[in-house]
Residue, then its C-alpha position, 0 to 999 in steps of 0.5 A: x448508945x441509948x438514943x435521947x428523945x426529942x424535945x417537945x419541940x422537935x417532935x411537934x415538927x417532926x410529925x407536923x404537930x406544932x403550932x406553925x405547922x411548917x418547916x420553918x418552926x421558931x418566932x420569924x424576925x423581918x429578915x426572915x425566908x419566911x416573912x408571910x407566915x408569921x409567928x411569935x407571942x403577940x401577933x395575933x393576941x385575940x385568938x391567943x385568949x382561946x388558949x389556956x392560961x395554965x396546965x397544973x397551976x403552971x404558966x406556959x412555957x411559951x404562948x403565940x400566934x401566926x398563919x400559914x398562907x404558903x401551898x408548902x405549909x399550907x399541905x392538905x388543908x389548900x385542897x380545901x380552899x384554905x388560903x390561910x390558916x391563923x392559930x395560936x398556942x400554948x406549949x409546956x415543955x417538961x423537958x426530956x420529950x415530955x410535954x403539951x401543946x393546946x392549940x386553935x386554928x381558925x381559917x380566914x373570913x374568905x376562906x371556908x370555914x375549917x372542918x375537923x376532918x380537915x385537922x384530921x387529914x393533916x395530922x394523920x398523914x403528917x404521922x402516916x408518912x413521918x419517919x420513925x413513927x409507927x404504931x399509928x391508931x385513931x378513934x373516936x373516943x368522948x372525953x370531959x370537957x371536949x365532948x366527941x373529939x377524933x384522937x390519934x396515939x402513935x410512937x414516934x421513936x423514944x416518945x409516946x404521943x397523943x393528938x386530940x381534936x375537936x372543933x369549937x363553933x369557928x374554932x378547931x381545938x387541938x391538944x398534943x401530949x408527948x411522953x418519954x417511953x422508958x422502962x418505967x414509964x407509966x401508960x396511965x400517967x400519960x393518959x391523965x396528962x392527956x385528960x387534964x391537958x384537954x379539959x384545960x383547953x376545953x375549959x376556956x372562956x370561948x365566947x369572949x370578943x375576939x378580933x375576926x380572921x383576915x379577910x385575905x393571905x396578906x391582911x392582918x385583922x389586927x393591923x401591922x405586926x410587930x414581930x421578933x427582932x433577928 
């Protein structure tokens, strides 16, 4: 029996991609085991402008915003003093496994400012140590839009999927694009959904007001959060 591949959804985390970057990985009601960390549309609204609006004239399938602040999520990135990692995001799910992600991360005020070696330590050992990915390559490509940006390309089992990352003043930019691997299934397809899904990110106002970072874990630069019902 033909295995089915993951959903866009699944993927990002089951290789770290997604945008909570966490075991717990949907929108978090008041009751949940994880009332630091936050995510849901709305809750960090001033970053959720640096994301894009639209990918092929096509709006979102869900767009929002969190932080993690807890060692367990927080992985690679607490060896660098990072207390707490906001972000925001856009996804669009194809479905069957096919789909994109634009996202931002941003550190705390208290916290060093986020390098993109850091990002890429994250995503490489999320990949390195992810069970059924294999095929693991980065490099150092330029790409319109982005400018120099690190890229990694690996197969994670039916789906091929590409993490572009590249910062952006205080701001680190990451893309992930996931596509079905079938028997007709086209490579340069794949590449032009990359191209496009990083220009579109690259492409956004990023020099508009936008709210600064929390100045500790627990503080909100946007006051109280409202956050899903349960």
């Amino acid at each position: 029996m033909r295995r089915r591949a993951p959903t866009i959804i699944t993927l990002a985390i089951s290789l770290a991609l997604g945008l909570g970057l966490a075991a717990c990985a949907s929108e978090f009601p008041a009751t949940s085991a994880c009332p630091e960390e936050p995510r849901a549309a709305g809750t960090l609204p001033g970053l959720e402008l640096l994301v894009p609006a639209q990918l092929s004239g096509q709006a979102p399938t869900t767009v929002d915003s969190g932080w993690n602040c807890l060692a367990t999520t927080l992985g690679s990135y607490a060896s660098h003093g990072v207390t707490r990692l906001e972000f925001a995001g856009a996804t669009w799910d194809a479905g069957n496994g096919n789909g994109a992600v634009a996202a931002v991360f941003r550190t705390a005020t208290t916290d060093p400012r986020l390098q993109r070696p850091w990002v890429e330590e994250f995503y490489e050992q999320g990949a390195r140590a992810s069970r059924g990915v294999e095929n693991v390559e980065t490099s150092r490509p330029r790409m319109d839009g982005a400018g120099d940006v690190w890229r990694l390309d690996a197969l994670n089992n039916l789906s091929l999927q590409t993490i572009v990352v590249w910062p952006h003043g205080d701001h680190v930019h990451v893309v992930l694009v996931a596509s079905t691997v079938e028997p007709n299934a086209s490579r340069d397809a794949h590449q032009a959904r990359v191209d496009e899904t990083v220009l579109a990110a690259a492409s956004v106002e990023a020099d508009r007001a936008v709210p600064p970072p929390a100045t500790s874990p627990g503080e909100s630069a946007f006051g109280s959060v409202l956050l899903s019902p349960a």
